[in-house]
mmCIF file of the C-alpha atoms, coordinates in Angstrom:
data_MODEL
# 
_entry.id   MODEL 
# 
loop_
_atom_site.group_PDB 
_atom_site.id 
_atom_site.type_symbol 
_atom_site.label_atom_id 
_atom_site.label_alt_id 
_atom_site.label_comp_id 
_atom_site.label_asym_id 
_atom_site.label_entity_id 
_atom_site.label_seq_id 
_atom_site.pdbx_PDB_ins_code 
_atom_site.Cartn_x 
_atom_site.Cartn_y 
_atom_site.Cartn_z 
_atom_site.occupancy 
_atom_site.B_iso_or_equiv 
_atom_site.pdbx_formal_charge 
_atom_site.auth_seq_id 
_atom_site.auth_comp_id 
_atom_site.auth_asym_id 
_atom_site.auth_atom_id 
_atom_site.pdbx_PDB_model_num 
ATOM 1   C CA . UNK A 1 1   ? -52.285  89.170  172.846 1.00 0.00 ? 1   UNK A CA 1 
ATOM 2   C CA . UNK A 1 2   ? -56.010  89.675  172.629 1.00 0.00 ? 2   UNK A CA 1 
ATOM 3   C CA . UNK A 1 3   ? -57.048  89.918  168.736 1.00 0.00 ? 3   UNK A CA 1 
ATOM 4   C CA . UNK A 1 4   ? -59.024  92.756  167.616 1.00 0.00 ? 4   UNK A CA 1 
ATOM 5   C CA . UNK A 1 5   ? -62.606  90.713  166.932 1.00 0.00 ? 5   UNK A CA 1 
ATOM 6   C CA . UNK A 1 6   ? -62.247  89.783  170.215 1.00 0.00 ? 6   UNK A CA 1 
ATOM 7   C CA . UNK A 1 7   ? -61.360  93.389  171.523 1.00 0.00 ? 7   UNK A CA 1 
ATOM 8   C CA . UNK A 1 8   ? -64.423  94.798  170.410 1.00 0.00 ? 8   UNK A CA 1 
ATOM 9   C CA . UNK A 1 9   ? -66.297  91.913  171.820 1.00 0.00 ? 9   UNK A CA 1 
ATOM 10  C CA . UNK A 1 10  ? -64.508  92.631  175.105 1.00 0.00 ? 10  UNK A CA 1 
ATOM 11  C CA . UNK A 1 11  ? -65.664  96.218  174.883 1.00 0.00 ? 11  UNK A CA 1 
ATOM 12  C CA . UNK A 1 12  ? -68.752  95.525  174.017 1.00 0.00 ? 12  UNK A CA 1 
ATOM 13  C CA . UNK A 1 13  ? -68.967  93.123  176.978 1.00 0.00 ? 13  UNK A CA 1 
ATOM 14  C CA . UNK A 1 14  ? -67.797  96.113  179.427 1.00 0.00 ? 14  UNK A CA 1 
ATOM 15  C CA . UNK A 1 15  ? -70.069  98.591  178.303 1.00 0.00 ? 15  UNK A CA 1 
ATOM 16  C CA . UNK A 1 16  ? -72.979  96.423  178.757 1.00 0.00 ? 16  UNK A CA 1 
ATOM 17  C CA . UNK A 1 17  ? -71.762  94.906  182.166 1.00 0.00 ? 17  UNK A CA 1 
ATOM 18  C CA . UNK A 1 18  ? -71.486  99.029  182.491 1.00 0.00 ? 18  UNK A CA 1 
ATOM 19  C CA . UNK A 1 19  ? -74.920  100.254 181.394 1.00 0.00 ? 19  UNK A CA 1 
ATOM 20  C CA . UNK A 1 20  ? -76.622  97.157  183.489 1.00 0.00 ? 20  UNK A CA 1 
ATOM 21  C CA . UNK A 1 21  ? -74.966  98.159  186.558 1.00 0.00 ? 21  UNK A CA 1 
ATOM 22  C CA . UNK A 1 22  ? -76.645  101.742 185.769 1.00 0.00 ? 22  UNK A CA 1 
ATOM 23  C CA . UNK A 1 23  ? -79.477  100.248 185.292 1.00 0.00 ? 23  UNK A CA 1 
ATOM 24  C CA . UNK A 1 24  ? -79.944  98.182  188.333 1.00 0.00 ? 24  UNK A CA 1 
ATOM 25  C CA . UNK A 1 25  ? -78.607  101.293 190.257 1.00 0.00 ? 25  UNK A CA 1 
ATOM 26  C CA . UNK A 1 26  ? -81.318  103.354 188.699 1.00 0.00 ? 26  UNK A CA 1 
ATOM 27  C CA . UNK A 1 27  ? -83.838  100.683 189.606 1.00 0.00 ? 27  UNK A CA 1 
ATOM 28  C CA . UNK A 1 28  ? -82.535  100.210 192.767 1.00 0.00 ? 28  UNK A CA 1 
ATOM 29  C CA . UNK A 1 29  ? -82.704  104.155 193.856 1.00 0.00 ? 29  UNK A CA 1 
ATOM 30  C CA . UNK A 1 30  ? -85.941  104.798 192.059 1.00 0.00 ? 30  UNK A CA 1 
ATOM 31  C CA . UNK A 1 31  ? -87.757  101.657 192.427 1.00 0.00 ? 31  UNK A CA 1 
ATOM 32  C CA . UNK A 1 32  ? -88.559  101.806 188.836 1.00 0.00 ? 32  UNK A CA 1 
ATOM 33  C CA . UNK A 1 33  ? -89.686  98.409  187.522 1.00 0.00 ? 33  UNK A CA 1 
ATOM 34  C CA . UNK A 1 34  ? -88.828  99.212  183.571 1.00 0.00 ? 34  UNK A CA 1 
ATOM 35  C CA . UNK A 1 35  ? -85.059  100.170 184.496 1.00 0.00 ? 35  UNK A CA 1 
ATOM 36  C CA . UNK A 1 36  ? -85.035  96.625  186.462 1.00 0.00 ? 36  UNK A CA 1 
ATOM 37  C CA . UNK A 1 37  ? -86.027  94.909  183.205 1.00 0.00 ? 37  UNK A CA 1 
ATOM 38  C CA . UNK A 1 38  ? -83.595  97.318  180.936 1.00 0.00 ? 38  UNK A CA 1 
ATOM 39  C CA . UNK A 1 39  ? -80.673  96.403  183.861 1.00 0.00 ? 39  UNK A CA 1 
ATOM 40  C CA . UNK A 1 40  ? -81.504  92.233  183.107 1.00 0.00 ? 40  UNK A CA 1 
ATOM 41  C CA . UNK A 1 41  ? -81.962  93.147  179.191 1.00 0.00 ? 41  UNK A CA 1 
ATOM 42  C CA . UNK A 1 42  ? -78.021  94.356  179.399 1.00 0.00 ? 42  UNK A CA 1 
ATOM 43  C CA . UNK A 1 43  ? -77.256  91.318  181.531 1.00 0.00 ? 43  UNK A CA 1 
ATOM 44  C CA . UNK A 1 44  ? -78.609  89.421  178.921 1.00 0.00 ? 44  UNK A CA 1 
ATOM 45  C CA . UNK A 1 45  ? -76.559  91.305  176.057 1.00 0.00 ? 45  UNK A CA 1 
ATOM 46  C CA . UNK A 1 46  ? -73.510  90.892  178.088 1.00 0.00 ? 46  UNK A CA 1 
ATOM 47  C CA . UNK A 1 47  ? -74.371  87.364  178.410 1.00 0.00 ? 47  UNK A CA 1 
ATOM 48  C CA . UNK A 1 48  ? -74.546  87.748  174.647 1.00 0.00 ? 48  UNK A CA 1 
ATOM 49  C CA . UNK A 1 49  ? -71.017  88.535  174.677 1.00 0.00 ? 49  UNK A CA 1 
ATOM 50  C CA . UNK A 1 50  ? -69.509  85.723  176.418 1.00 0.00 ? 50  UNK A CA 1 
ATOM 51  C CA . UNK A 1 51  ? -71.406  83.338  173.925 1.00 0.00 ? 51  UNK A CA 1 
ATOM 52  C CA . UNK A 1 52  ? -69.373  85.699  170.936 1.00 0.00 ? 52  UNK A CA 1 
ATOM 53  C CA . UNK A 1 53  ? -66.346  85.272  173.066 1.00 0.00 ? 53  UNK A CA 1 
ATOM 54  C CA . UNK A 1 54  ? -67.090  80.875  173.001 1.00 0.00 ? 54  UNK A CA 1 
ATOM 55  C CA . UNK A 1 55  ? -67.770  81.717  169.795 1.00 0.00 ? 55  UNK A CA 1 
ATOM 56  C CA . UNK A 1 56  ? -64.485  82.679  168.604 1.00 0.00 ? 56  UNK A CA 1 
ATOM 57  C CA . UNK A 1 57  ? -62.231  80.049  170.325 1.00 0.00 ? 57  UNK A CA 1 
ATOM 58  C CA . UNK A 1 58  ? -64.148  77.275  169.575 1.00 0.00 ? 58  UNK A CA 1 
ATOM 59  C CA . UNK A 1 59  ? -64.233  78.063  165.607 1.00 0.00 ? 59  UNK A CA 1 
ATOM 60  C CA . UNK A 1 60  ? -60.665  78.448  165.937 1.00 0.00 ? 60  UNK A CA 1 
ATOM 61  C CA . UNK A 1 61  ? -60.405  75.066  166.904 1.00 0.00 ? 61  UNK A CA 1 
ATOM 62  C CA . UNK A 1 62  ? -58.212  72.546  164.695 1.00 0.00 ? 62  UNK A CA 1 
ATOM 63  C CA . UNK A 1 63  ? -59.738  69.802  162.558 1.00 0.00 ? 63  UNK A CA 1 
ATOM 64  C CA . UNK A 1 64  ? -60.336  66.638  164.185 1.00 0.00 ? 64  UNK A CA 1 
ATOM 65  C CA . UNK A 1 65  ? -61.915  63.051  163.371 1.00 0.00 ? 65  UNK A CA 1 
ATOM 66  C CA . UNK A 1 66  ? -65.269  64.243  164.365 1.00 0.00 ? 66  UNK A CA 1 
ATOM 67  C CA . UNK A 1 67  ? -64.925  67.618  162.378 1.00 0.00 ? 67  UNK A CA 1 
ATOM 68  C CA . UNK A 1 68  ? -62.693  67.269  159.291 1.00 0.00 ? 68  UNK A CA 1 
ATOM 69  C CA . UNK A 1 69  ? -63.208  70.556  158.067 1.00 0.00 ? 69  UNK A CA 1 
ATOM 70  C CA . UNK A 1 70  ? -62.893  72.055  161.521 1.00 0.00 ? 70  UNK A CA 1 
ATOM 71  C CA . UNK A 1 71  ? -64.828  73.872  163.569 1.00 0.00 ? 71  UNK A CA 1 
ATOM 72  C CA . UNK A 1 72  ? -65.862  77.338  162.045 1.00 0.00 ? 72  UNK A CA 1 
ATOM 73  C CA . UNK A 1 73  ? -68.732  76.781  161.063 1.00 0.00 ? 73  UNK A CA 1 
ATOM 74  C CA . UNK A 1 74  ? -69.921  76.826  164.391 1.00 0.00 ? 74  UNK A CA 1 
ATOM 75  C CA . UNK A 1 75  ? -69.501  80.815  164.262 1.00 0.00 ? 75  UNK A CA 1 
ATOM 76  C CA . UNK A 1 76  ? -73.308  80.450  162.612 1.00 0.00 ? 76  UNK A CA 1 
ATOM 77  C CA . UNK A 1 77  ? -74.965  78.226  165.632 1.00 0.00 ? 77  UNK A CA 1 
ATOM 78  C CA . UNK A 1 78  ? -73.457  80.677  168.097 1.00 0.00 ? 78  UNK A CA 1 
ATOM 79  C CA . UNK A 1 79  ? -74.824  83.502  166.161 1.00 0.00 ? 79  UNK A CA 1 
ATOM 80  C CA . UNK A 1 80  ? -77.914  82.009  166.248 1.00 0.00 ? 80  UNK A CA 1 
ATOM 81  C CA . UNK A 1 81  ? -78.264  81.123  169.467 1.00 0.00 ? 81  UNK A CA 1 
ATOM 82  C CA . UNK A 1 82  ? -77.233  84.392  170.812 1.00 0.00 ? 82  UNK A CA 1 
ATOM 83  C CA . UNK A 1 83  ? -80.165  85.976  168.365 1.00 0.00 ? 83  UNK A CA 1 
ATOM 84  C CA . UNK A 1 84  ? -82.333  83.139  170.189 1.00 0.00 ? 84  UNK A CA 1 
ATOM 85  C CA . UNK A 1 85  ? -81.570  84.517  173.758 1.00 0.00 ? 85  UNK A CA 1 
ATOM 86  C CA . UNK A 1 86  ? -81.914  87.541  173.612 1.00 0.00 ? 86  UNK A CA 1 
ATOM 87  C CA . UNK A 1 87  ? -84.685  87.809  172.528 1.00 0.00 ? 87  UNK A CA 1 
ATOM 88  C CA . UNK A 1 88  ? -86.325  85.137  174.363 1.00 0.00 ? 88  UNK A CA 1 
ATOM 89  C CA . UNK A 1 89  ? -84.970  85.342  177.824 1.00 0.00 ? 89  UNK A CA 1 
ATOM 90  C CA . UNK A 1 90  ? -85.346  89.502  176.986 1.00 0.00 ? 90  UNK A CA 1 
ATOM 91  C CA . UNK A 1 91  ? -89.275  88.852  175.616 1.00 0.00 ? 91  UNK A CA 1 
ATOM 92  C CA . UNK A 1 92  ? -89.900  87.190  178.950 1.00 0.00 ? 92  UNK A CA 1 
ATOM 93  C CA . UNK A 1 93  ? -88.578  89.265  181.407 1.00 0.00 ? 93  UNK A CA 1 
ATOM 94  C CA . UNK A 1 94  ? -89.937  92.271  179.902 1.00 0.00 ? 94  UNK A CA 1 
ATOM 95  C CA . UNK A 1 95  ? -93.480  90.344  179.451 1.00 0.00 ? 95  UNK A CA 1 
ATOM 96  C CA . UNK A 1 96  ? -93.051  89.578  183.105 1.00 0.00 ? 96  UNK A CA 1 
ATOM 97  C CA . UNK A 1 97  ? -92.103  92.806  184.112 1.00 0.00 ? 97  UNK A CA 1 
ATOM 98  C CA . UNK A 1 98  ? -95.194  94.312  181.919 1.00 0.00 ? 98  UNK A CA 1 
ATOM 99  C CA . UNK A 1 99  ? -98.145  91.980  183.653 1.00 0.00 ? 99  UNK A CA 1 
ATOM 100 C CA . UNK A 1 100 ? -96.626  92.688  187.113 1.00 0.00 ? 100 UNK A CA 1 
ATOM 101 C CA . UNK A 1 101 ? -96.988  96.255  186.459 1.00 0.00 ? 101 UNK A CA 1 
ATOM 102 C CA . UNK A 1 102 ? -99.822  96.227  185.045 1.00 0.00 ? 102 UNK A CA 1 
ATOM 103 C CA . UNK A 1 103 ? -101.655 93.889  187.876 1.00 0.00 ? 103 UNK A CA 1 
ATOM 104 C CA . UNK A 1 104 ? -99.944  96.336  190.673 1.00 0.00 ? 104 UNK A CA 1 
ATOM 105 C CA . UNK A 1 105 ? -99.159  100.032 189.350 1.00 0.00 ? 105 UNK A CA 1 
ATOM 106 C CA . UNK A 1 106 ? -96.992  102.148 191.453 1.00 0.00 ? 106 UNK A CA 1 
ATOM 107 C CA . UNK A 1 107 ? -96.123  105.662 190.508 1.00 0.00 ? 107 UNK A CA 1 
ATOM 108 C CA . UNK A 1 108 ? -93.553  107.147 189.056 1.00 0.00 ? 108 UNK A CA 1 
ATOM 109 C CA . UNK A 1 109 ? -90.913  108.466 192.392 1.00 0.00 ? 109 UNK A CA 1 
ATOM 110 C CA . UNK A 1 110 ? -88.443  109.721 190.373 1.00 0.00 ? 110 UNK A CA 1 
ATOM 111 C CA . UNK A 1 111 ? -88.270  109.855 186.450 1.00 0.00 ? 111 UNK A CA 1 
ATOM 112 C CA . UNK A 1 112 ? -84.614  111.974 186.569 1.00 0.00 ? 112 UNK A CA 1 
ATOM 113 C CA . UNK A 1 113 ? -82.393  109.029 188.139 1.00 0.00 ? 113 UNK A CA 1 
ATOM 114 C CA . UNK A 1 114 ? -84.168  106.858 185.719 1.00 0.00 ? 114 UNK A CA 1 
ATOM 115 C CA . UNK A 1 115 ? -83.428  109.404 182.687 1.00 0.00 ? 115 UNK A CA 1 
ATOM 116 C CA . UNK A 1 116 ? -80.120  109.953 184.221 1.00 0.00 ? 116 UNK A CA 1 
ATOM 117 C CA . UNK A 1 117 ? -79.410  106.143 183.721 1.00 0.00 ? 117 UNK A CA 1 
ATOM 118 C CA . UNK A 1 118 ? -80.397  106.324 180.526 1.00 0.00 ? 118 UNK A CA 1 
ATOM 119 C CA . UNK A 1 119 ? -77.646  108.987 179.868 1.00 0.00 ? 119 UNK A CA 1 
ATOM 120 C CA . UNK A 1 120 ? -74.957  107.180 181.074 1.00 0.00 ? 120 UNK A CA 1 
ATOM 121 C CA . UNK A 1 121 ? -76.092  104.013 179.330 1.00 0.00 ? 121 UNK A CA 1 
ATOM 122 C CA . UNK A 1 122 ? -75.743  106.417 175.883 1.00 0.00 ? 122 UNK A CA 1 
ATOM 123 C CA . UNK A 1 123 ? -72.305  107.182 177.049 1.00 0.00 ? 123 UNK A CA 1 
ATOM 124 C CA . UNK A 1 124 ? -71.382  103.698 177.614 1.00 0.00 ? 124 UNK A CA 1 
ATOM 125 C CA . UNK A 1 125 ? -72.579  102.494 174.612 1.00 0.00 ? 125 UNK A CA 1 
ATOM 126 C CA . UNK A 1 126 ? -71.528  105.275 172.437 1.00 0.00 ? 126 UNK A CA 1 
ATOM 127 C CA . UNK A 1 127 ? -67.966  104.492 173.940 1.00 0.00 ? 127 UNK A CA 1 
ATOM 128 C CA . UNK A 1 128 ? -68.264  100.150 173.345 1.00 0.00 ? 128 UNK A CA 1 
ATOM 129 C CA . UNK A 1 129 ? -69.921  101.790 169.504 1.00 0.00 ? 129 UNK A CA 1 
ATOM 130 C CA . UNK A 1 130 ? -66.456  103.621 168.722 1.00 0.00 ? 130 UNK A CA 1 
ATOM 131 C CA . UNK A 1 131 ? -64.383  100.723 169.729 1.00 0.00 ? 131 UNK A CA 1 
ATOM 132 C CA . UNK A 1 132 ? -66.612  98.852  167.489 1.00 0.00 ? 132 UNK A CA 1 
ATOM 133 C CA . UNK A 1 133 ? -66.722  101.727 164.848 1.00 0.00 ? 133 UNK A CA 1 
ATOM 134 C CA . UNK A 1 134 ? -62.704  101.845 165.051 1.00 0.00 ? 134 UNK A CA 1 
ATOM 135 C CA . UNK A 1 135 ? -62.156  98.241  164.485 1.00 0.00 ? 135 UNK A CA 1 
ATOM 136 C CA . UNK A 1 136 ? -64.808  98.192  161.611 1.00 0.00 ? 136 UNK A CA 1 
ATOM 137 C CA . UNK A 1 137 ? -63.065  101.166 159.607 1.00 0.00 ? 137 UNK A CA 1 
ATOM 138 C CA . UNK A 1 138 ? -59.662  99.095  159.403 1.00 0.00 ? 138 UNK A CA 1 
ATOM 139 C CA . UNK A 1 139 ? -61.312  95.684  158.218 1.00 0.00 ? 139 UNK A CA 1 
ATOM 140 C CA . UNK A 1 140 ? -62.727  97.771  155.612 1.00 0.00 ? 140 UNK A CA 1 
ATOM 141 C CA . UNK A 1 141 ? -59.527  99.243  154.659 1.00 0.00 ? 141 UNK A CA 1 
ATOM 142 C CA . UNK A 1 142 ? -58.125  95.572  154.516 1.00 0.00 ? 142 UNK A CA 1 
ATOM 143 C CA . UNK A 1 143 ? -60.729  93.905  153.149 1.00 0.00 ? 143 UNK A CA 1 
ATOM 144 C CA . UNK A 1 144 ? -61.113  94.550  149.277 1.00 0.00 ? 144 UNK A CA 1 
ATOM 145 C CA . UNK A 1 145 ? -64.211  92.814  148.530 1.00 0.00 ? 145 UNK A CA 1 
ATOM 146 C CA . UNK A 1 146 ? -66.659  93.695  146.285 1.00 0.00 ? 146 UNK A CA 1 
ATOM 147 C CA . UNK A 1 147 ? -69.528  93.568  148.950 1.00 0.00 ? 147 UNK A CA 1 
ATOM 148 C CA . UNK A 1 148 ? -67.192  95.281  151.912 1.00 0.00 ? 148 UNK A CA 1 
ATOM 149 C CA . UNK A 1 149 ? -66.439  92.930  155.182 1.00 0.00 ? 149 UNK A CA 1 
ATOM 150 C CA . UNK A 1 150 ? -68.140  89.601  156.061 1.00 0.00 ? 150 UNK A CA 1 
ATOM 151 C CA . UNK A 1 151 ? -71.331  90.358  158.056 1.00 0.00 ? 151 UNK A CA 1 
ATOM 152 C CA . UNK A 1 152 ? -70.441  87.026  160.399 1.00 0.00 ? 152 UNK A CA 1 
ATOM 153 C CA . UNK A 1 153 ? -67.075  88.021  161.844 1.00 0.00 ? 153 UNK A CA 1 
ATOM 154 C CA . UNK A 1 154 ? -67.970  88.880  165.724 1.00 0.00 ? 154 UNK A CA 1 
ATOM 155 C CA . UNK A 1 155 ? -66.540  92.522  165.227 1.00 0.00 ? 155 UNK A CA 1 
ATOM 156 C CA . UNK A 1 156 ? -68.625  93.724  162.552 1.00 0.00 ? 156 UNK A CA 1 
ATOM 157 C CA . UNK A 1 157 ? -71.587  91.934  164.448 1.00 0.00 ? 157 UNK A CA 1 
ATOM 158 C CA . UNK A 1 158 ? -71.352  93.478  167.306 1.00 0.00 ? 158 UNK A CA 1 
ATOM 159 C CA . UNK A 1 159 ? -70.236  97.059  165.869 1.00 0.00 ? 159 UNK A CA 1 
ATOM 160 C CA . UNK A 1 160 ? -73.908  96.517  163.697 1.00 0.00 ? 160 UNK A CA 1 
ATOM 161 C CA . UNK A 1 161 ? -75.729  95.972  166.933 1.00 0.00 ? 161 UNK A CA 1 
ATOM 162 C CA . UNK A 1 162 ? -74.705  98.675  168.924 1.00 0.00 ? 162 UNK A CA 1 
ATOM 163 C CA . UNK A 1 163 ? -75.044  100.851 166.053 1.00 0.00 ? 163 UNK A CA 1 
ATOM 164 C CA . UNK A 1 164 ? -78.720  99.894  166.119 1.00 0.00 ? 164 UNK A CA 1 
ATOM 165 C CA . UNK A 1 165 ? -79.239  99.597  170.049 1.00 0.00 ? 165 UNK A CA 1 
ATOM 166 C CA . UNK A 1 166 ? -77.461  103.438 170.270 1.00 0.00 ? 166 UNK A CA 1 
ATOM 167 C CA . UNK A 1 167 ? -79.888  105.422 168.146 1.00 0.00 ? 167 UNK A CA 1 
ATOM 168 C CA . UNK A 1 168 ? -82.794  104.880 170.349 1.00 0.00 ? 168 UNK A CA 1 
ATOM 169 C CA . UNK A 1 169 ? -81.020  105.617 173.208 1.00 0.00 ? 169 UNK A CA 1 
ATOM 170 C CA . UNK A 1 170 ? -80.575  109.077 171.835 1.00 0.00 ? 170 UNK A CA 1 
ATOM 171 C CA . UNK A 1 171 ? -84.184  109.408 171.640 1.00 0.00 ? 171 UNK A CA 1 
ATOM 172 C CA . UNK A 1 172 ? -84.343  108.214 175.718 1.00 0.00 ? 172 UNK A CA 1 
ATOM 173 C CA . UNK A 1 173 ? -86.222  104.824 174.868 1.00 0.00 ? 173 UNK A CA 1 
ATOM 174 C CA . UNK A 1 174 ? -85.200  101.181 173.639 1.00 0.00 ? 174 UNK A CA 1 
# 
C-alpha cells in the first residue's frame, strides 16, 4: 500500500513526466528552443521527485550503529539537494538555451503548438495540484497544531510547489 506523502509525490512525478513530454512534443513540432528548455526544466522537476521518493524510504530507515537516532533527519539534505538541482541544472540549461539563441535567432514557426503546450501543462499540473491540494486538506484536519502541518513532510512540499509553479502558468509564462 502506497502511503499518501508518497501518493502525492507519485502524482506529482506523473504530471511532470506529463507536462515534459508536452513540452518536448511542442519543441519537437515547432522547433521552439524555449519549450526544449521548459521540456528538460520538467525533467528536472520530475527528477526532483524521485529524490522526494529516496527521500522518504531512506528516513524511514531503522536506527543503526552508525545512526542511533535513525535516519530522518536526512528528509532535510534531500530537501536541500533537490532545491540545489533544480535550480542549478535548471539555471544552466536555460542559460545555455538563452546564449544559443541569442548567438543564432530563428523565428518564431508556430507560437499556437507552443501555447497549446502550455495549456496542457496547466491541466497537468492543476490535476498533480489537487492531488496535492486533497492530501494537504486532511493533514490539516489531523494535525492540531498551533502553526498548521510541518512544512518538511514531502506532501505539503510538493503541494506548496505546485501551488507556486501553477499560477504562472495561468498567466502562459514560468
Amino acid at each position: 500500500m502506497v502511503s499518501p506523502s508518497a501518493r502525492v509525490v507519485y502524482a506529482a512525478l506523473a504530471g511532470d513526466l506529463a507536462v515534459a513530454a508536452a513540452k518536448f512534443g511542442a519543441s519537437a513540432l515547432s522547433g521552439s528552443t524555449a519549450m526544449l528548455t521548459e521540456a528538460i526544466h520538467s525533467l528536472v522537476d520530475s527528477a526532483d521527485q524521485i529524490l522526494l521518493l529516496t527521500d522518504q524510504s531512506r528516513a524511514r530507515k531503522a536506527p543503526d550503529r552508525t545512526h542511533p537516532l535513525g535516519y530522518g533527519m536526512e528528509t532535510y539534505f534531500w530537501s536541500f539537494f533537490v532545491a540545489l538541482f533544480v535550480f542549478f541544472l535548471g539555471g544552466l540549461v536555460a542559460f545555455y538555451q538563452g546564449a544559443r539563441h541569442i548567438l543564432t535567432p530563428q523565428p518564431i514557426v508556430s507560437p499556437a503548438i507552443s501555447l497549446g503546450a502550455l495549456v496542457v501543462s496547466a491541466l497537468f499540473e492543476g490535476w498533480s495540484f489537487a492531488v496535492g491540494f486533497r492530501e494537504y486538506k486532511r493533514v490539516i484536519r489531523v494535525e492540531t497544531s498551533p502553526c498548521g502541518p510541518s512544512l518538511r513532510r514531502p506532501k505539503i512540499q510538493v503541494f506548496m510547489r505546485h501551488s507556486w509553479r501553477i499560477s504562472p502558468r495561468s498567466l502562459g509564462s514560468r
